[in-house]
C-alpha positions as CSV (number, residue, x, y, z in Angstrom):
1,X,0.0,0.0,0.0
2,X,1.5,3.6,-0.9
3,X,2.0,6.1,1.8
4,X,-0.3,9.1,2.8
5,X,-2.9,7.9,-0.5
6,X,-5.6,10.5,0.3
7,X,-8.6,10.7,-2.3
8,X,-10.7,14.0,-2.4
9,X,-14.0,14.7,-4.2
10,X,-16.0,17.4,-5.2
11,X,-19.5,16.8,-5.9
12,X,-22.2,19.1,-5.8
13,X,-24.6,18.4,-2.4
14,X,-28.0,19.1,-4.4
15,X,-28.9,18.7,-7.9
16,X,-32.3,19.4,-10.0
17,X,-34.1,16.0,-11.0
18,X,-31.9,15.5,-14.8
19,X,-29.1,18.0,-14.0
20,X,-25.9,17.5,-15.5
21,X,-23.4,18.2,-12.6
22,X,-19.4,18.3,-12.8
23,X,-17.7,16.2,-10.3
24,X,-13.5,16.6,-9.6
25,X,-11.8,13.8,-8.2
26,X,-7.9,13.8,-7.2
27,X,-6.5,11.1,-5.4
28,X,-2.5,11.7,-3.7
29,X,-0.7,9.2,-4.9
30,X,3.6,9.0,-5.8
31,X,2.3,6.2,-9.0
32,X,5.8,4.3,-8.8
33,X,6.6,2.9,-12.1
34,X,8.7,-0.2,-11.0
35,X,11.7,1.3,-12.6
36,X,13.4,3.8,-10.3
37,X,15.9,2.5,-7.6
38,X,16.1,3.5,-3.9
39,X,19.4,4.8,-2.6
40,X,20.8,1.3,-2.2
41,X,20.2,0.6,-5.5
42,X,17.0,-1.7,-5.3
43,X,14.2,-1.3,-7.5
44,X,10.8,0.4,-6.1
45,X,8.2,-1.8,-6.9
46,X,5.9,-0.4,-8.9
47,X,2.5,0.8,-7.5
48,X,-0.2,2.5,-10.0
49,X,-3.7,3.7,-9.9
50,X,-4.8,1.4,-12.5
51,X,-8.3,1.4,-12.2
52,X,-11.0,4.2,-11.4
53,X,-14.6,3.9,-11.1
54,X,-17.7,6.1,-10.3
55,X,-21.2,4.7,-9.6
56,X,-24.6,6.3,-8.8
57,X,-27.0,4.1,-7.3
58,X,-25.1,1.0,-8.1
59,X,-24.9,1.6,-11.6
60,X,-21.6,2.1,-13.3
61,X,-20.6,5.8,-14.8
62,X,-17.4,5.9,-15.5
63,X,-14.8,3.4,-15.8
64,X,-11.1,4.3,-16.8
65,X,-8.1,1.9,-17.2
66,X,-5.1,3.7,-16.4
67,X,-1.8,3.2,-17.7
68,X,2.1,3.6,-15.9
69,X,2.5,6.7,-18.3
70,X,-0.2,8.4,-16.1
71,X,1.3,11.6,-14.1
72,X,1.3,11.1,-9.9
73,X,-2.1,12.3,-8.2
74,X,-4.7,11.3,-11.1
75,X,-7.3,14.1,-11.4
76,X,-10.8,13.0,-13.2
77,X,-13.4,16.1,-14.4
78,X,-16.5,14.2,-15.5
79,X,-20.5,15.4,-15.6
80,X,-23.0,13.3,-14.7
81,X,-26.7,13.5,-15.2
82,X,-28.8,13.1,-11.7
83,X,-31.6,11.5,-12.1
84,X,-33.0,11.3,-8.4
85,X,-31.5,11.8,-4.7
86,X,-28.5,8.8,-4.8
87,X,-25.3,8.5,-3.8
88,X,-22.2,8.5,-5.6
89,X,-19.3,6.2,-5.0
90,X,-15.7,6.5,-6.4
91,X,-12.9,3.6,-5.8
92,X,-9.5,3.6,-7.0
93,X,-7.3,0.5,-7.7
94,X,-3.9,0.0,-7.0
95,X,-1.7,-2.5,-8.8
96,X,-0.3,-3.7,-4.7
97,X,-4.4,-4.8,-4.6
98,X,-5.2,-1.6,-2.1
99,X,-8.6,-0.8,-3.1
100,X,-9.4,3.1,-1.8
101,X,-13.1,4.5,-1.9
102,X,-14.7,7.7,-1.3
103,X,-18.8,8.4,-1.7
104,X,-21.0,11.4,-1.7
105,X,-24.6,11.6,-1.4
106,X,-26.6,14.3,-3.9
107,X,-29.9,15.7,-3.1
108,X,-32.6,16.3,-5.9
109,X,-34.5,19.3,-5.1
């Protein structure tokens, strides 16, 4: 498991029944490659978001494969239309198995 892996989320707390909303996700994350040493000369093992999902309600979003080119902290900008009061629920994947999750609950007004 990386150190310090912190995800945040921005989501908006009420929506209108069909709104499209913009949600921001970052998760903290160093996204070793596998191919840098330590200072005694042995390899970091490599340790990647390779996975992120968002759901509403159970149903699937968003899913996005990520690659070892991707940049350290992965940031996601995605809208989503909300079509009643639900939660939302966000889970990165790490390539050492860690599985980290964040949700957020939208109102329909």
């Amino acid at each position: 498991m990386a150190d310090n892996v912190k995800p945040r989320v921005r989501v908006p707390k009420t929506a209108s029944k069909d709104e499209v909303i913009t949600i921001k996700t970052l998760i903290s994350h160093p996204m070793e490659s596998g191919q840098r040493k330590d200072k005694d000369g042995n390899v970091i093992p490599r340790s990647i978001i390779n996975r992120f999902t968002a759901e509403f309600n159970g149903e699937l979003v968003v899913d996005a494969t990520l690659e070892p080119a991707i940049s350290t902290n992965p940031y996601f900008e995605f809208d989503a239309r909300v079509p009643e009061t639900g939660e939302f629920k966000f889970t990165w994947y790490d390539d050492d198995g860690s599985v980290y999750e964040d949700s957020h609950q939208v109102e329909v007004t």
